[in-house]
C-alpha positions as CSV (number, residue, x, y, z in Angstrom):
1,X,43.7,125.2,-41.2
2,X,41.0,123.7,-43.8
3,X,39.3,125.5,-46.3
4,X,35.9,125.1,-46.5
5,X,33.8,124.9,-49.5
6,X,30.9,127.8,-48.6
7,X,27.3,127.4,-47.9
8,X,26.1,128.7,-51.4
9,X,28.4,126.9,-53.6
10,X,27.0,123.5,-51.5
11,X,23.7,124.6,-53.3
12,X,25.3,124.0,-56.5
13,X,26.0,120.6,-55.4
14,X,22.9,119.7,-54.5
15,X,21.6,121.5,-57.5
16,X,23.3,119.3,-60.2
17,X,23.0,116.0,-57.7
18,X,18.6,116.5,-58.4
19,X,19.3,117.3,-62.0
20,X,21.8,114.1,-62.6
21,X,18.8,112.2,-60.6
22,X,21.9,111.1,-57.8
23,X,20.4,110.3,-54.7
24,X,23.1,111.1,-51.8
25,X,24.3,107.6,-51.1
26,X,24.7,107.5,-54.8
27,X,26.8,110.6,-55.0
28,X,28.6,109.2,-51.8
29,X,29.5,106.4,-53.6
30,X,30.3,108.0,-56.9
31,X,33.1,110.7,-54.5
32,X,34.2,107.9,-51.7
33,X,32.7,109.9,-48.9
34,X,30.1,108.7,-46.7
35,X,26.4,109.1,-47.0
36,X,25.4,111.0,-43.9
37,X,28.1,113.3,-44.7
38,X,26.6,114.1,-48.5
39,X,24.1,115.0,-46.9
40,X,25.5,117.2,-44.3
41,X,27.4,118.6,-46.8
42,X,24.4,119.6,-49.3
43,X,22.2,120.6,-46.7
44,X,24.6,123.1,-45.2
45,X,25.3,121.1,-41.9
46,X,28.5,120.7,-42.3
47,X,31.0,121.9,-44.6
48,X,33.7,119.6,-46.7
49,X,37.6,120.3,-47.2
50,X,39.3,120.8,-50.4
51,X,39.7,117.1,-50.5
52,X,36.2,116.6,-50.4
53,X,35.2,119.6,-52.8
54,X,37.7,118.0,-55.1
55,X,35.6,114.7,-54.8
56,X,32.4,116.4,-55.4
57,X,33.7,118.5,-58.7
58,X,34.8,114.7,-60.2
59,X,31.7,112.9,-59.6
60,X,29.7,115.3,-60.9
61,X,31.6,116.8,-63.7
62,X,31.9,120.3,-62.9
63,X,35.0,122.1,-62.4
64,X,36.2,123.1,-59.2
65,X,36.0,126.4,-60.6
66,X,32.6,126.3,-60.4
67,X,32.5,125.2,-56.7
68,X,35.0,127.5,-55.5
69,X,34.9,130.7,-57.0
70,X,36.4,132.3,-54.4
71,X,39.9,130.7,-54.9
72,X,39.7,131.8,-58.5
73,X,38.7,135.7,-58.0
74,X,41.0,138.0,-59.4
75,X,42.7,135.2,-62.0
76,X,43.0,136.4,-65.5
77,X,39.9,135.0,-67.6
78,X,42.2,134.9,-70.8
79,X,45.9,134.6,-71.2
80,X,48.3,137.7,-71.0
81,X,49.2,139.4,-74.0
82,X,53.1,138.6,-74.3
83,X,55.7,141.0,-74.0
84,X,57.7,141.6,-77.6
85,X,61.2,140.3,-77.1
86,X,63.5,142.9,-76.7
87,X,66.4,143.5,-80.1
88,X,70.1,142.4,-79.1
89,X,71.4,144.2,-81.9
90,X,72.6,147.6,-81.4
91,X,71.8,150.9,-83.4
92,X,75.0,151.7,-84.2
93,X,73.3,154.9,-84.6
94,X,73.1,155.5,-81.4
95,X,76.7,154.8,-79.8
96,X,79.4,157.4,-79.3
């Protein structure tokens, strides 16, 4: 089973291609997919793979982050605070 980049994240897509000034076969060409199917895919006719969503993030210098923030949710936004290493010497205070 694919996963599918989803409708309102395609927006985004098309969003940045108008603002770059891309036209779809220029995109196409920029992320090795076809034409017709940038346009499918930005339009909300069709929807790409990971492969393709990968492509997409590349050309147009975005993270994939940003076009799939559903395979993201619930990831920490900043690294853990580390644990403090535990002593290996003993309290002699506290043996029998």
């Amino acid at each position: 089973m694919f996963h599918r980049c989803n409708i309102l994240n395609m927006n985004i897509i098309d969003r940045i291609r108008e603002e770059q000034g891309l036209s779809y076969s220029a995109l196409a060409r920029m992320s090795g997919l076809k034409t017709p199917t940038v346009w499918r895919h930005c339009r909300g006719k069709s929807f790409p793979d990971l492969g393709s969503c990968a492509a997409y993030a590349r050309s147009l210098g975005i993270s994939f982050e940003q076009l799939r923030p559903d395979l993201f949710a619930g990831t920490p936004t900043s690294p853990s605070t580390p644990r403090k290493p535990r002593s290996h010497q003993h309290d002699a205070s506290k043996q029998s």
